[in-house]
py3Dmol code that shows the C-alpha trace and the ligand (Angstrom):
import py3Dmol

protein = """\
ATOM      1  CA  UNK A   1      48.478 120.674  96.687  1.00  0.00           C
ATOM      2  CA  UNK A   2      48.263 124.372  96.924  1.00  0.00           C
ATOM      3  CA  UNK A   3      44.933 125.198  95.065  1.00  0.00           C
ATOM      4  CA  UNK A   4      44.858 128.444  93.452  1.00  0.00           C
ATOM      5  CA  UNK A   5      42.336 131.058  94.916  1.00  0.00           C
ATOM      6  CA  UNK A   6      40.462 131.902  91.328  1.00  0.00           C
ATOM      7  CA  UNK A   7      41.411 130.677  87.699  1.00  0.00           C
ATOM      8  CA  UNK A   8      40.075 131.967  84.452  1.00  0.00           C
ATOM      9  CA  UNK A   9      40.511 130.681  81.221  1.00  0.00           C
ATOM     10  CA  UNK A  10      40.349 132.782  78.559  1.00  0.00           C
ATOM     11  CA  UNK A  11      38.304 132.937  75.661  1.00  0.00           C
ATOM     12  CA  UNK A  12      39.329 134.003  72.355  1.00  0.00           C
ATOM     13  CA  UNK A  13      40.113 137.576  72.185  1.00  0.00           C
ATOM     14  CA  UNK A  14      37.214 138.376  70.058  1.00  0.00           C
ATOM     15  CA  UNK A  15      34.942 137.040  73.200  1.00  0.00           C
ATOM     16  CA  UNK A  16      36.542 138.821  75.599  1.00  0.00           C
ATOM     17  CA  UNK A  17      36.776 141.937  73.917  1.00  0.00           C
ATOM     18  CA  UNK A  18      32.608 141.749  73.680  1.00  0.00           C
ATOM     19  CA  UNK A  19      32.186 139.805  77.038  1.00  0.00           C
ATOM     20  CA  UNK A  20      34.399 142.019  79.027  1.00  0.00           C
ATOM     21  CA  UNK A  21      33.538 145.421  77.626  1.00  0.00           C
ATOM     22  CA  UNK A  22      36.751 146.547  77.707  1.00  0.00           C
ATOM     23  CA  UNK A  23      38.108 147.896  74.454  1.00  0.00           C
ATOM     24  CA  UNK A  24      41.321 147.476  73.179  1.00  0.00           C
ATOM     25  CA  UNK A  25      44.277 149.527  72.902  1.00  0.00           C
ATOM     26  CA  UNK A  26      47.709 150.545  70.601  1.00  0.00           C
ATOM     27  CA  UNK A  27      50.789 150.422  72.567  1.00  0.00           C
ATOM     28  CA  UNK A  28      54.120 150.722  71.248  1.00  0.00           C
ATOM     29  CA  UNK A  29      57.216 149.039  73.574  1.00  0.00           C
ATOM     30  CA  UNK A  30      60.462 147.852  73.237  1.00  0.00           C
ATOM     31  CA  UNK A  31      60.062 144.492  71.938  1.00  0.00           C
ATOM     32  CA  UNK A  32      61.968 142.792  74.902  1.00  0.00           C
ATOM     33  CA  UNK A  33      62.819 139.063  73.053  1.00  0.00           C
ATOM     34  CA  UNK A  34      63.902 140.533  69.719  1.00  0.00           C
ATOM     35  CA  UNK A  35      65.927 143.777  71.222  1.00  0.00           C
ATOM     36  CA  UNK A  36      69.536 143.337  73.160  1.00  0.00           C
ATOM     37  CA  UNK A  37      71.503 145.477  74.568  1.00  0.00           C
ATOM     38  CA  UNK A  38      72.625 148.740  72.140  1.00  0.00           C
ATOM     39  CA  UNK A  39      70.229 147.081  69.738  1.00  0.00           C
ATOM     40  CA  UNK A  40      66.613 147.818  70.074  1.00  0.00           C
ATOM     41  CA  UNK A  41      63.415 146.906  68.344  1.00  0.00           C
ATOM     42  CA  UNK A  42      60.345 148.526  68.540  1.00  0.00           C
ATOM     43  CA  UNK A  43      56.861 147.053  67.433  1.00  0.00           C
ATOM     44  CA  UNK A  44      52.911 148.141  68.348  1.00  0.00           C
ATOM     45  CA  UNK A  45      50.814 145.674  69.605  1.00  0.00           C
ATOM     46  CA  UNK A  46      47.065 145.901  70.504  1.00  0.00           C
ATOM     47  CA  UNK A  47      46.247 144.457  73.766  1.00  0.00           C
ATOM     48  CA  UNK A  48      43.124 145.017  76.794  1.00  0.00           C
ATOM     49  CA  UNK A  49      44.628 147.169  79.740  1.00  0.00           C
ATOM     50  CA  UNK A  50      45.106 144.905  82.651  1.00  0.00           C
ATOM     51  CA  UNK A  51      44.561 146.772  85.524  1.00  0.00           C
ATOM     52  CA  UNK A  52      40.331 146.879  83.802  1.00  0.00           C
ATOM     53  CA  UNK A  53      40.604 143.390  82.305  1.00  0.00           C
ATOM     54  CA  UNK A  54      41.442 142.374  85.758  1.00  0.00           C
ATOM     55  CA  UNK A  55      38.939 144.142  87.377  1.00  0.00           C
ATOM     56  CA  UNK A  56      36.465 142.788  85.113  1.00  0.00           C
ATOM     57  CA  UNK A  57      37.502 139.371  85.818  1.00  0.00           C
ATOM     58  CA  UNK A  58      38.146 138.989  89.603  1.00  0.00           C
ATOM     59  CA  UNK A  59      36.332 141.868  90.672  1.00  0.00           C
ATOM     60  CA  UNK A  60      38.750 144.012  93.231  1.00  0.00           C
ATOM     61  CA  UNK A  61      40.637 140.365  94.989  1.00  0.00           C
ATOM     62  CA  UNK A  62      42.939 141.298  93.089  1.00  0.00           C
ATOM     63  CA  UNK A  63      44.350 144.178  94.480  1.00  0.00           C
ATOM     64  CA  UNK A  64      44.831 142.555  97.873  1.00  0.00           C
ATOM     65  CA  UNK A  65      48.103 143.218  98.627  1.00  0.00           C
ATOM     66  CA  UNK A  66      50.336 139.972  98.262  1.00  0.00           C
ATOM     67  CA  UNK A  67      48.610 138.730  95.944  1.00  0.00           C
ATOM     68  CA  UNK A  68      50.389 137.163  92.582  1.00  0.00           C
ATOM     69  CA  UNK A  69      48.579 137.403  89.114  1.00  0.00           C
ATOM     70  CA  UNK A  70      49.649 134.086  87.436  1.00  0.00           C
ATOM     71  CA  UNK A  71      49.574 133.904  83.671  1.00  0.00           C
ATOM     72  CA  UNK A  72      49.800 129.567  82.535  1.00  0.00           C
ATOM     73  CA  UNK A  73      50.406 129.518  78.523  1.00  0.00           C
ATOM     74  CA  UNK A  74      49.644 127.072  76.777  1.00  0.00           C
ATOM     75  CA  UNK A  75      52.736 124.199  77.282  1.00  0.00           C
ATOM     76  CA  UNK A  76      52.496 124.975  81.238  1.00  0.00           C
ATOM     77  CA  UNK A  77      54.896 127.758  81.549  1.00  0.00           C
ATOM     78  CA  UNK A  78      53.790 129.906  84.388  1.00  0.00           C
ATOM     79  CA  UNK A  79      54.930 133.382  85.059  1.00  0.00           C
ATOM     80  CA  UNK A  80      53.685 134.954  88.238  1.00  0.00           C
ATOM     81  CA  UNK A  81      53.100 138.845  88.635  1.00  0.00           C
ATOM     82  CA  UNK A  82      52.890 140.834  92.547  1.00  0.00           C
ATOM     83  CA  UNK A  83      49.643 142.752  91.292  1.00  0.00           C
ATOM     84  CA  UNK A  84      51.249 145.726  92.460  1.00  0.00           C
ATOM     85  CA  UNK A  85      53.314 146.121  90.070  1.00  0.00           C
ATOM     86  CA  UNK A  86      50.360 146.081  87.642  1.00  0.00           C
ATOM     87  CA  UNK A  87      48.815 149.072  90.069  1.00  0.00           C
ATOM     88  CA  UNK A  88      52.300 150.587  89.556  1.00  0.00           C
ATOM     89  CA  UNK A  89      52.796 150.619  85.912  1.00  0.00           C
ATOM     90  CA  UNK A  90      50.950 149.635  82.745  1.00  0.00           C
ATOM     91  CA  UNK A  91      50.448 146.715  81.432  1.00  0.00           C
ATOM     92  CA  UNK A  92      48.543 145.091  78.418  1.00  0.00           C
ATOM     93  CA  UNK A  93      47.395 141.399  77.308  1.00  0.00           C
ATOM     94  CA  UNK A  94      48.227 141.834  73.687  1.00  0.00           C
ATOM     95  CA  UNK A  95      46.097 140.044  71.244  1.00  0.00           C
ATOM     96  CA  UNK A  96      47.522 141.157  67.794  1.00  0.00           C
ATOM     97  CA  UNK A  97      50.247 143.879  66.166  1.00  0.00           C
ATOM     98  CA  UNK A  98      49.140 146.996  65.348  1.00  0.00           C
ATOM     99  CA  UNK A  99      50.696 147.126  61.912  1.00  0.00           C
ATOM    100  CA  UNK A 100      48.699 143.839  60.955  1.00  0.00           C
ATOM    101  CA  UNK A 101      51.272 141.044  60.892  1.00  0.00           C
ATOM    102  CA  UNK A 102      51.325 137.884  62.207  1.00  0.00           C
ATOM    103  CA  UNK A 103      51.107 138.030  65.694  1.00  0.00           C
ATOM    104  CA  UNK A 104      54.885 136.284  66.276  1.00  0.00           C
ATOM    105  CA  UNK A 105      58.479 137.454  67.396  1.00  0.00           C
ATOM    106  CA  UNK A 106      62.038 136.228  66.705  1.00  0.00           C
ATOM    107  CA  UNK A 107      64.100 135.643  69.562  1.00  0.00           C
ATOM    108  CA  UNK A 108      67.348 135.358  68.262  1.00  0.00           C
ATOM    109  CA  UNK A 109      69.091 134.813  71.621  1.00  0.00           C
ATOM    110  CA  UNK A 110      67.371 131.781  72.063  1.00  0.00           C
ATOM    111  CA  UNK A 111      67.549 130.870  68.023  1.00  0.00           C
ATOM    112  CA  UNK A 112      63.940 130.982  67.600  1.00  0.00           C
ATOM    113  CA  UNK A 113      61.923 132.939  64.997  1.00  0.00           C
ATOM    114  CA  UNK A 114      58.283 133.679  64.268  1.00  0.00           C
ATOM    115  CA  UNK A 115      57.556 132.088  67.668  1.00  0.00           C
ATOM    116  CA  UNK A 116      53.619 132.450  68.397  1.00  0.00           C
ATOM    117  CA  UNK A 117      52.620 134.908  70.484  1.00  0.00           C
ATOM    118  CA  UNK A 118      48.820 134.070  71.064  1.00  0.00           C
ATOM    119  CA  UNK A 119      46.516 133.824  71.909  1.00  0.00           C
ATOM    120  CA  UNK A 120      47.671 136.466  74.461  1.00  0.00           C
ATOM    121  CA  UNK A 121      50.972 138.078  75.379  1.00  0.00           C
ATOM    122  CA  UNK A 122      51.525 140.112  78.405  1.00  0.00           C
ATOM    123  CA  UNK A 123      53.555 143.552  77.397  1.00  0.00           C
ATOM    124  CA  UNK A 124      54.374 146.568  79.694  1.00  0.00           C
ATOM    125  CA  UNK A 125      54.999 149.661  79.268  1.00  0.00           C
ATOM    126  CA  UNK A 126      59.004 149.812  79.465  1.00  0.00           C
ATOM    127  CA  UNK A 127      59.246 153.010  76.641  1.00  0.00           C
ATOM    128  CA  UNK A 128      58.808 155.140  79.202  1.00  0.00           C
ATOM    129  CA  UNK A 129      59.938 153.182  82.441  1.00  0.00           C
ATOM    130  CA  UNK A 130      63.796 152.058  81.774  1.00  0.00           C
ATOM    131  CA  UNK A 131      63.092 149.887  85.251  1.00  0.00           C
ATOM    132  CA  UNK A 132      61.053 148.218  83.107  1.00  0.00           C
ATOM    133  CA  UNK A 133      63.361 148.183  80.088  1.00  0.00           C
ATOM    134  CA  UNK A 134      66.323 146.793  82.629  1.00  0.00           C
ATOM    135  CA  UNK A 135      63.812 143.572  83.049  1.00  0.00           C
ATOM    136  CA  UNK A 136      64.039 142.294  79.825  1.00  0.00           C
ATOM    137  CA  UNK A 137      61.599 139.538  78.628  1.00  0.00           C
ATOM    138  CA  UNK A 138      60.732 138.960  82.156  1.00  0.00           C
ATOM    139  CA  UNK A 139      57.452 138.795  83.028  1.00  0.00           C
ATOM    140  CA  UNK A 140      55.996 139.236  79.422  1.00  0.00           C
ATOM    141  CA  UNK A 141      54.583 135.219  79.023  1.00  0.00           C
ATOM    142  CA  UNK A 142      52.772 134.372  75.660  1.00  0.00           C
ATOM    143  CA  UNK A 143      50.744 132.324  74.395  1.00  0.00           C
ATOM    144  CA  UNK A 144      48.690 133.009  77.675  1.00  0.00           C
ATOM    145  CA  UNK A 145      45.696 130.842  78.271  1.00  0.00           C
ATOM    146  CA  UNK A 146      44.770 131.152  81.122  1.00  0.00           C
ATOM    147  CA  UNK A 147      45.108 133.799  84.390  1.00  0.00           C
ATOM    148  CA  UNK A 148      44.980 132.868  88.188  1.00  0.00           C
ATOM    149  CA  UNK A 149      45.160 134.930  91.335  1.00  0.00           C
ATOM    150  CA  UNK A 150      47.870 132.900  94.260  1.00  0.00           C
ATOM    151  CA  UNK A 151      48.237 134.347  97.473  1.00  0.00           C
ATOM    152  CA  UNK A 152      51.048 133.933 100.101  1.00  0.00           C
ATOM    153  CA  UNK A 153      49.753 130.473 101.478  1.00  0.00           C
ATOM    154  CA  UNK A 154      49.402 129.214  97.831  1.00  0.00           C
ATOM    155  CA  UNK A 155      53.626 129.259  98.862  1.00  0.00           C
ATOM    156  CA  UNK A 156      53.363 128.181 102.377  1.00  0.00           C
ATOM    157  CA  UNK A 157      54.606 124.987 102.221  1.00  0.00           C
ATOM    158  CA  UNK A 158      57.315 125.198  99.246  1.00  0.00           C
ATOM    159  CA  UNK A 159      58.742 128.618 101.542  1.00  0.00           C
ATOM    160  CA  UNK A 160      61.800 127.780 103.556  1.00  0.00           C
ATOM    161  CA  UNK A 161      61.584 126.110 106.428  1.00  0.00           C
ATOM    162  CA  UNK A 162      64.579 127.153 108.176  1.00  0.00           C
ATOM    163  CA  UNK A 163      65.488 130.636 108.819  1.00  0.00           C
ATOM    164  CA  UNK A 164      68.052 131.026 106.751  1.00  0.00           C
ATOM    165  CA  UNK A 165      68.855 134.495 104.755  1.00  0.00           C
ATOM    166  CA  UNK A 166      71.084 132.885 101.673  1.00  0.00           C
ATOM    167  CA  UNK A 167      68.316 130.239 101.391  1.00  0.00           C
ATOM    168  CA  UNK A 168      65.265 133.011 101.882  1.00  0.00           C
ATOM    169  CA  UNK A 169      66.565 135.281  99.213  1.00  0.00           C
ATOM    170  CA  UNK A 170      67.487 132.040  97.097  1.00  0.00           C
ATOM    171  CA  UNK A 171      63.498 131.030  97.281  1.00  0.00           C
ATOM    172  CA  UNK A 172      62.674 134.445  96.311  1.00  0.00           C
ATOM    173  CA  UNK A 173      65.075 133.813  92.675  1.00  0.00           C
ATOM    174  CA  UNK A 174      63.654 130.721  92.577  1.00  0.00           C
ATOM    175  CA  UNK A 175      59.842 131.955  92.097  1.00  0.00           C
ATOM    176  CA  UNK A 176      61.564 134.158  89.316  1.00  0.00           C
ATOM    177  CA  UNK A 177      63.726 131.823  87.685  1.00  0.00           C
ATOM    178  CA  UNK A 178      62.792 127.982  87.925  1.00  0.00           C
ATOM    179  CA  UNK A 179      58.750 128.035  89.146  1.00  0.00           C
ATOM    180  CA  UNK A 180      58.153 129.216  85.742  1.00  0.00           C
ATOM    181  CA  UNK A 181      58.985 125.525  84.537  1.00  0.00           C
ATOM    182  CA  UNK A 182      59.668 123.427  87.565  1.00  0.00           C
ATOM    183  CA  UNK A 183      57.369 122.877  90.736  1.00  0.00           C
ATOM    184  CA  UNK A 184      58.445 122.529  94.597  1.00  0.00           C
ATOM    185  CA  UNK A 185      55.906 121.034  97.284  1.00  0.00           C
ATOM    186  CA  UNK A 186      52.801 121.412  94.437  1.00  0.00           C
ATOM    187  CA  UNK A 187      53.611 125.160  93.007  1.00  0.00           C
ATOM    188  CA  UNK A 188      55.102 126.281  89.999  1.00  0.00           C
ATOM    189  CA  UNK A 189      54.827 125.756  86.206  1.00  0.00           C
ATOM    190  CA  UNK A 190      53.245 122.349  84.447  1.00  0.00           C
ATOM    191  CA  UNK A 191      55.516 121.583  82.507  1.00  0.00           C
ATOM    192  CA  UNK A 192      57.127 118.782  84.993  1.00  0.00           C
ATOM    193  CA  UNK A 193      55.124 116.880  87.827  1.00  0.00           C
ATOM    194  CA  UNK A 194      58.138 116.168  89.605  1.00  0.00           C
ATOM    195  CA  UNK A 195      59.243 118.251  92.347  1.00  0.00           C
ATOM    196  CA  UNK A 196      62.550 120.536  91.732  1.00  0.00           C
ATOM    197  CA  UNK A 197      63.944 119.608  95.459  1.00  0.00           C
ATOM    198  CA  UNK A 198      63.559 116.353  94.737  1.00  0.00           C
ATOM    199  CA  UNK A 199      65.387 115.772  91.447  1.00  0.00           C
ATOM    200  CA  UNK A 200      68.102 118.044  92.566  1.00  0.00           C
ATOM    201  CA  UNK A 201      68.892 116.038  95.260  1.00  0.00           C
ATOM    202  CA  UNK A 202      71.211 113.138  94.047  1.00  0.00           C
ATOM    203  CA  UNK A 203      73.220 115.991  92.026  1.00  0.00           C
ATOM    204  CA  UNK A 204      75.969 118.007  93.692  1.00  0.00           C
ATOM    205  CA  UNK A 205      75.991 121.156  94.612  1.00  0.00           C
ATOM    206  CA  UNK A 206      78.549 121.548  91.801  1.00  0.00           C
ATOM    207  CA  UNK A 207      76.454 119.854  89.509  1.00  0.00           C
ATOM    208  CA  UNK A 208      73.710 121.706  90.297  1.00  0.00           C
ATOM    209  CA  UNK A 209      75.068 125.323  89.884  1.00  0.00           C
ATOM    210  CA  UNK A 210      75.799 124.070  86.441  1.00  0.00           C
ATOM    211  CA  UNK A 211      72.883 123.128  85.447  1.00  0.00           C
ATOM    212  CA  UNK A 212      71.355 126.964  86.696  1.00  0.00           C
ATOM    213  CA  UNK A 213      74.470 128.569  84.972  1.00  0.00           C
ATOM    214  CA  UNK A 214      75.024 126.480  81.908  1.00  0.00           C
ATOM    215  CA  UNK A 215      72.090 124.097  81.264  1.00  0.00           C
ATOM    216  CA  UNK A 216      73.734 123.357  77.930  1.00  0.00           C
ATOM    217  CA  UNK A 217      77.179 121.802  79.319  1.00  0.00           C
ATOM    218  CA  UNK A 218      75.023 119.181  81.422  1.00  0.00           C
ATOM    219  CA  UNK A 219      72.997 118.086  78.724  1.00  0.00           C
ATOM    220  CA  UNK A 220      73.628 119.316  75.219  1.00  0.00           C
ATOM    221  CA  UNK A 221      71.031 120.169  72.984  1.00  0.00           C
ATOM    222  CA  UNK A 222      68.426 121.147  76.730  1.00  0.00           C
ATOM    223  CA  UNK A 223      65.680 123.654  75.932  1.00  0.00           C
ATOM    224  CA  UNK A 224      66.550 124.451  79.573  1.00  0.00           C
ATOM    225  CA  UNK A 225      67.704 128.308  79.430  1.00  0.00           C
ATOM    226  CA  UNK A 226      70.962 129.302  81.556  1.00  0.00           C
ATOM    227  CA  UNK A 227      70.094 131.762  84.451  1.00  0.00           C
ATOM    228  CA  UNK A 228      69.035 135.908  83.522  1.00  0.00           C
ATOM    229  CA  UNK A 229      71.887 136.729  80.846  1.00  0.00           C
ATOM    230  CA  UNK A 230      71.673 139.940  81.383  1.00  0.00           C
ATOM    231  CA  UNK A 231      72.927 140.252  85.329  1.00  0.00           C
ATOM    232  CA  UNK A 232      76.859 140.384  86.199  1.00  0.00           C
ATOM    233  CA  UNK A 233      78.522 137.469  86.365  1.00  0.00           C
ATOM    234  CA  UNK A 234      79.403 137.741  89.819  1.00  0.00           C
ATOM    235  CA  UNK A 235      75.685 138.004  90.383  1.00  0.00           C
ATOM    236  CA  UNK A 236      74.453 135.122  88.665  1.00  0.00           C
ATOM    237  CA  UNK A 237      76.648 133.206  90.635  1.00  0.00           C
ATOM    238  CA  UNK A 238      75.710 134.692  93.699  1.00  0.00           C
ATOM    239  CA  UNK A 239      71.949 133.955  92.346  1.00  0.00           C
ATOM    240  CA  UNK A 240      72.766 130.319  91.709  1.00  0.00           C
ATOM    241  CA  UNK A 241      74.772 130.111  95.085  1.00  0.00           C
ATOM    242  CA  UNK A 242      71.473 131.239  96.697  1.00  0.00           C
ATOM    243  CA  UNK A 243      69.277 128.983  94.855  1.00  0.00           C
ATOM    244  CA  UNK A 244      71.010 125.638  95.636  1.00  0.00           C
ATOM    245  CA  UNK A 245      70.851 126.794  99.293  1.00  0.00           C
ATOM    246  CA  UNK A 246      66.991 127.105  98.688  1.00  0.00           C
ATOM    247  CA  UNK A 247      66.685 123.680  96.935  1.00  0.00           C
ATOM    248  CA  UNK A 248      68.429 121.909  99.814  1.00  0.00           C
ATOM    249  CA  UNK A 249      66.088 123.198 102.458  1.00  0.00           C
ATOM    250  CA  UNK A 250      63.782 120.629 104.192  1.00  0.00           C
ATOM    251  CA  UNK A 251      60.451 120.256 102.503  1.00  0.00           C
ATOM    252  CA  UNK A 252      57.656 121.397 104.979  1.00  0.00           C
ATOM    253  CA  UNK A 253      56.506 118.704 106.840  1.00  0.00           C
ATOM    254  CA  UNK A 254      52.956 119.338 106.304  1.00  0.00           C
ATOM    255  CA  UNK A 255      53.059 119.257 102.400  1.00  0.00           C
ATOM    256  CA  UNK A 256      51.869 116.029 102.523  1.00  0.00           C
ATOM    257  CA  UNK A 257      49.007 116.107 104.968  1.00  0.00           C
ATOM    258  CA  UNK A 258      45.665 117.299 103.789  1.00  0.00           C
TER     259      UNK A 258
END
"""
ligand_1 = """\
43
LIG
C 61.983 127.411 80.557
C 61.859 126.262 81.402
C 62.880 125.991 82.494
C 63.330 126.860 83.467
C 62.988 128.329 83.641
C 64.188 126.073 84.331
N 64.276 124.793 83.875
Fe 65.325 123.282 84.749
N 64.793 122.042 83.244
C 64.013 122.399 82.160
C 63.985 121.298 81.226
C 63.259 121.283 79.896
C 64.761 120.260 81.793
C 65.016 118.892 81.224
C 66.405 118.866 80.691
C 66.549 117.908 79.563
O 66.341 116.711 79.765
O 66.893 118.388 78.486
C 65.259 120.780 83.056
C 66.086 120.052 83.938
C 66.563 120.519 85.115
C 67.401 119.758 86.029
C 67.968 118.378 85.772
C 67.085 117.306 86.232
C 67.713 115.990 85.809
O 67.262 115.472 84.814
O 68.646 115.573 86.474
C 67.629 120.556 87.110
C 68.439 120.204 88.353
C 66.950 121.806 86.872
N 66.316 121.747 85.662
C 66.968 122.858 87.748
C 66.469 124.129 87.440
C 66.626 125.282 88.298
C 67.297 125.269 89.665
C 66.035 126.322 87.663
C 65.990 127.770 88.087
C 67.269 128.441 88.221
C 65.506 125.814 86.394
N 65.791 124.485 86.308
C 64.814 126.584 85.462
C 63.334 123.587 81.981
C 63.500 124.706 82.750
"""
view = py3Dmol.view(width=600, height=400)
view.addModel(protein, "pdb")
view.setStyle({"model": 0}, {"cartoon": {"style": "trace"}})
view.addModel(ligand_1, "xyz")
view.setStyle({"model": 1}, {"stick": {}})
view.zoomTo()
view.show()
């Protein structure tokens, strides 16, 4: 298994605040799970800057270029960040609101309210950046415990092994959408131990698409989310299209060598 280069995890945010030195910040954004299009919410949080917080906690590895920032919260969802984009824009690990209430959103696309943000949620700057806006909740995790740099050959052996461009581009949605939760050849989130290629592989392609586009008409009542809402429908099929391709690529061979 694909070890990751450095891992940190976190202590409270009073701790860090001393340990780290680095102070902490208001920032106002677009609150990404409780805004929708035509309808947006905007709330303060206070939170460390990352590009310093990282700094102080890998030293400068972190700017190598290709490597991911990786945030794990606390049920073993992992989201993983190019650091580039962190050199490229601004970005916070919130640790409270500014206006003093509980630290919690409602996400009413996904039915939830007062879900628990801490002990850390990752926020960006998307009141000034509509890039960032156009993202949505992507890439903003919480309940963030702990932080770990991967590099390119922490992927090496889940990559595609064939040179294929649907099945390429398909790997690269994949990272984004389904190694958040799901693992292939020893990467991804910890939420299952099993590997995605594996227990896609008595389904149908059919079958499969529906479970990336409609999670809910395979198995009622899934806390499995459909695939990015927000991009055209032609595109999400295209998406899906490109991630089965992925998912039926050979494992690498050497996956299971030491
Ligand atoms: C937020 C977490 C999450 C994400 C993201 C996610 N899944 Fe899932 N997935 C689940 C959960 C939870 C289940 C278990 C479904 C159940 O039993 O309710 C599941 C089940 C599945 C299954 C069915 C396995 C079986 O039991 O036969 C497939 C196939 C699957 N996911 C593929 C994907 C693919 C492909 C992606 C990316 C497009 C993806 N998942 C993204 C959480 C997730």
């Amino acid at each position: 298994m694909a070890l990751p280069v450095l891992a940190v995890e976190l202590p409270p945010p009073g701790r860090l605040e001393s340990e780290a030195r680095v102070p902490a910040e208001t920032v106002e954004v677009v609150e990404p799970h409780a805004s929708s299009p035509g309808h947006e919410l905007r709330i303060s949080y206070r939170g460390f800057g990352m590009t310093g917080l990282l700094t102080r906690l890998f030293g400068e590895r972190w700017k190598i270029p290709g490597t991911e920032v990786v945030f794990f919260s606390r049920d073993g969802y992992r989201s993983g960040v190019d650091s580039g984009r962190f050199l490229a824009g601004s970005a916070w690990l919130a640790v409270s609101r500014a206006d003093g209430r509980p630290f919690t959103v409602d996400n009413p696309s996904q039915h939830e309210s007062g879900v628990a943000l801490g002990p850390y949620y990752l926020i960006w700057d998307n009141l000034h950046d509509p890039a960032a806006r156009a993202q949505g909740a992507y890439g903003w995790p919480y309940q963030v415990v702990r932080i770990d740099l991967a590099t390119p050959a922490d992927y090496a052996a889940a990559r595609p092994q064939e040179a294929d461009t649907a099945a390429t581009e398909g790997f690269k949605h994949a990272r984004k959408y389904c190694l958040t939760c799901h693992r292939v050849a020893g990467i991804g989130g910890e939420k299952f131990p099993a590997d995605l290629r594996e227990i896609s592989r008595p389904l149908s392609d059919q079958a499969l698409q529906s479970w990336i586009i409609e999670p809910q008409k395979m198995r009622p009542g899934t806390s499995m989310p459909p695939l990015d809402a927000l991009l055209p429908e032609a595109e999400r099929y295209r998406t899906a299209d490109a991630i089965v391709r992925y998912l039926r690529t050979r494992p690498a061979t050497d996956f299971t060598r030491p």
